[in-house]
C-alpha positions as CSV (number, residue, x, y, z in Angstrom):
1,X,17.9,41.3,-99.2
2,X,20.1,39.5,-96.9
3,X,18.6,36.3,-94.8
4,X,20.4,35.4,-91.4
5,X,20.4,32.0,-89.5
6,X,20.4,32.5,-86.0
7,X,20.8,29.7,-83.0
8,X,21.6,29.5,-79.4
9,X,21.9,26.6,-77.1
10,X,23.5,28.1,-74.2
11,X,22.1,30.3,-71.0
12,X,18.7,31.9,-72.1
13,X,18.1,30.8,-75.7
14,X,15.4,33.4,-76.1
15,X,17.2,35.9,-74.7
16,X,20.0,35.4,-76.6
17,X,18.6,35.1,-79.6
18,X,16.4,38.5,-78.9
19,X,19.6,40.0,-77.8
20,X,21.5,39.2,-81.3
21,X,18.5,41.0,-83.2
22,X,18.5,44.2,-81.0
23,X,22.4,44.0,-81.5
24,X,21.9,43.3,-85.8
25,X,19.9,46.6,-85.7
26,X,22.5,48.6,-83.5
27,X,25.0,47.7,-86.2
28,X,22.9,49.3,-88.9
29,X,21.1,46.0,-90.1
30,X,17.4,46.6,-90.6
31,X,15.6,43.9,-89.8
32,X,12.3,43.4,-91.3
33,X,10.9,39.9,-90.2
34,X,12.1,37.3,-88.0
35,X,10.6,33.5,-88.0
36,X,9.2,31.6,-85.6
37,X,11.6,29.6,-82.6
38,X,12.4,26.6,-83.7
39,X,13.7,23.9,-81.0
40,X,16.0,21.5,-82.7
41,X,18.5,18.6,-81.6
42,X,22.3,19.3,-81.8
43,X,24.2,18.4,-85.2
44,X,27.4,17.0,-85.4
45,X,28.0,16.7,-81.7
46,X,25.5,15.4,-80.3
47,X,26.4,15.7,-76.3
48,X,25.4,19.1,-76.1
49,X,22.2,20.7,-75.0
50,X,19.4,21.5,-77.5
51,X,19.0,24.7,-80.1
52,X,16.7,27.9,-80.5
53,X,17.4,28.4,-83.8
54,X,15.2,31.2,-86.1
55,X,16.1,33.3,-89.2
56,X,15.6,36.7,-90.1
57,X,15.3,38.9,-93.1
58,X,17.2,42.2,-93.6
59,X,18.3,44.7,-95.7
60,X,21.7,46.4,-95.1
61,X,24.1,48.8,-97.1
62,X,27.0,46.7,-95.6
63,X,29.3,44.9,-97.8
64,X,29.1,41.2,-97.0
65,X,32.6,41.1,-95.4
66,X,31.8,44.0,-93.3
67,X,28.4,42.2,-92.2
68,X,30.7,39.2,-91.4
69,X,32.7,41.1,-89.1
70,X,29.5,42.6,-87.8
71,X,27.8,39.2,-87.2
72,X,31.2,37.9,-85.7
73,X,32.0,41.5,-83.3
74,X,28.0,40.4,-81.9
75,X,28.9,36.6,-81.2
76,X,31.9,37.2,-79.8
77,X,30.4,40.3,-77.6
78,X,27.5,37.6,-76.4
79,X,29.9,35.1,-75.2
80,X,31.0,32.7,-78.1
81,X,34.3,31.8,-78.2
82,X,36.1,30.2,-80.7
83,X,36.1,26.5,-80.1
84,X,35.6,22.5,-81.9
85,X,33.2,22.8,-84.6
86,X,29.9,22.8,-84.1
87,X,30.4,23.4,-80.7
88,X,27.5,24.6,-78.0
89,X,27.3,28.2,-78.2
90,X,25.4,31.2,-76.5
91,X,24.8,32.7,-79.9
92,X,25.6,31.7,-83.9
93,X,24.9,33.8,-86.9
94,X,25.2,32.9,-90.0
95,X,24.7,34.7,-93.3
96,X,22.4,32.5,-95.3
97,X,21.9,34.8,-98.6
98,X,22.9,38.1,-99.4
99,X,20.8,38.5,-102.3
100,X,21.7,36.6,-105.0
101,X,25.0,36.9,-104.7
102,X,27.5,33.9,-105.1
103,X,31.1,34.0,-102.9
104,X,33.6,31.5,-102.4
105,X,36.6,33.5,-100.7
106,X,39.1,32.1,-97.9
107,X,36.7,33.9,-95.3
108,X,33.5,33.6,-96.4
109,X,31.3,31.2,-98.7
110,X,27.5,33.0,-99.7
111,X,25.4,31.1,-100.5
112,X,26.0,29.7,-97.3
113,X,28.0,26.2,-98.1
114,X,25.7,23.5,-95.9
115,X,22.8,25.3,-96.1
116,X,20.8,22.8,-98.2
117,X,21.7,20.1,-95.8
118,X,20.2,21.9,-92.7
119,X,16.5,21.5,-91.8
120,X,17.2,24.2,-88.8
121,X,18.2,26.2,-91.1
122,X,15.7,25.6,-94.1
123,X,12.4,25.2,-91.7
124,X,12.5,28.9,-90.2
125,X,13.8,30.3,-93.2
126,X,10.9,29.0,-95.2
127,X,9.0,30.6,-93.1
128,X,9.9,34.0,-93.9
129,X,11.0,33.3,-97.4
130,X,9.7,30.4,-99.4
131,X,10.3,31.6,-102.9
132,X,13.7,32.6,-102.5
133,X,15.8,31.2,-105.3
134,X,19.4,29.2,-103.9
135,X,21.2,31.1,-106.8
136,X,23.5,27.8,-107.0
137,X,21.1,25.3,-106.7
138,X,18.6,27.2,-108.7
139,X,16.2,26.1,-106.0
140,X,13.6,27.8,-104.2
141,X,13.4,27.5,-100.3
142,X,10.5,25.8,-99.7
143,X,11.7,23.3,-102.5
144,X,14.8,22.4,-100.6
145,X,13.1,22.4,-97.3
146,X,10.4,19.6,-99.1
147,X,13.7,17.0,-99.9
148,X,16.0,17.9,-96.9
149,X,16.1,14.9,-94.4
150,X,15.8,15.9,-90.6
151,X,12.9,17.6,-90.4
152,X,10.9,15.5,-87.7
153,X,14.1,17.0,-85.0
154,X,12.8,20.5,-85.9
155,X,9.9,21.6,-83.7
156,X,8.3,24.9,-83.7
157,X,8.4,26.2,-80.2
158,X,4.5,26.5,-79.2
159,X,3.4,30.1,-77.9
160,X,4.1,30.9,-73.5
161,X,1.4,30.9,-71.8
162,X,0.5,34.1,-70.2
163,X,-0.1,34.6,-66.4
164,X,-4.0,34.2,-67.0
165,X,-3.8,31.3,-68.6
166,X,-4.4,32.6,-72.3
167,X,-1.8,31.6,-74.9
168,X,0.1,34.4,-76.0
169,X,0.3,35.1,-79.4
170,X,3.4,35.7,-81.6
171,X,3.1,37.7,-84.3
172,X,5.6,38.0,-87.3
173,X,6.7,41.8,-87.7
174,X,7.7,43.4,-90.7
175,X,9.4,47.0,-91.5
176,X,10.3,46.9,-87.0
177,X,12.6,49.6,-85.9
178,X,12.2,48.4,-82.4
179,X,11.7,45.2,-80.6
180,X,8.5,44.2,-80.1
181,X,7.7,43.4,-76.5
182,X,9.1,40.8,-75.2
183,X,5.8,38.3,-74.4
184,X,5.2,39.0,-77.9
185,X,8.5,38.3,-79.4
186,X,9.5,35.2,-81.5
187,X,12.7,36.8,-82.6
């Protein structure tokens, strides 16, 4: 099982972010579940518009450096361009887990190396997946979400409200093969 980090705070957030998933599946990632949007303050530079971020759960038969250059061909296809760290961006994906594997080449570090310190990262991810073990930190998700500081800037984004006034409701999918509609859509 592979578990993605996904985040947008340029143009149409939503949009963007839907767009990345369609674009994960196109390249042969099967996406089973996504998390709810979370709206979170900027980290590291702070003058910078807000972030949708989200995470998603997916199995794929790509090796993790080909899902890196798959997850890079989509950000760079969306509009990111390479830039100062931590940056605003139309679209970031990050590769969270990739089972339990452990990786710590020029090009790519799995676990992913700040993930612990991230409560954008940690909060939608324990959404989806709770009792998945940090092979490095021998650590489940929901454990390191409990000690991480900066969760109060993470905010679930609440539900649209429909045209008739009724809230709409999202609803986590699992085993998609297609986009859900979009006013019913969290990722």
């Amino acid at each position: 099982m592979v578990y993605l980090g996904l985040g947008a705070n340029l143009g149409d957030r939503e949009a963007n972010l839907t767009e990345a998933v369609r674009r994960l599946r196109q390249s042969g990632i099967q996406v089973e579940a996504c998390s709810s949007l979370y709206e979170t303050e900027p980290v590291g530079y702070a003058g910078q518009p807000r972030f949708l971020n989200a995470a998603c759960q997916a199995k794929t038969d790509l090796t993790p450096e080909q899902l890196l250059k798959a997850v890079k061909d989509i950000e760079r296809e969306m509009g990111r361009v390479p830039s100062f760290p931590n940056a605003p961006r139309p679209i970031d994906i990050d590769m969270l887990f990739y089972g339990d594997l452990v990786m710590d080449t020029p090009d790519l570090i799995i676990p992913h190396p700040r993930l612990a310190e991230r409560a954008f990262v940690l909060t939608p991810l324990a959404e989806i997946a709770p009792e998945v073990v940090h092979p490095v930190l021998k650590a489940a998700v929901a454990d390191l979400l409990a000690k991480v500081s900066g969760r109060e800037g993470v905010r679930k984004r609440e539900a649209p409200t429909s045209r008739h006034g009724s809230t709409t409701k999202y609803t986590k999918y699992s085993n998609a093969t297609a986009l859900p509609p979009a006013d019913d859509l969290r990722v």
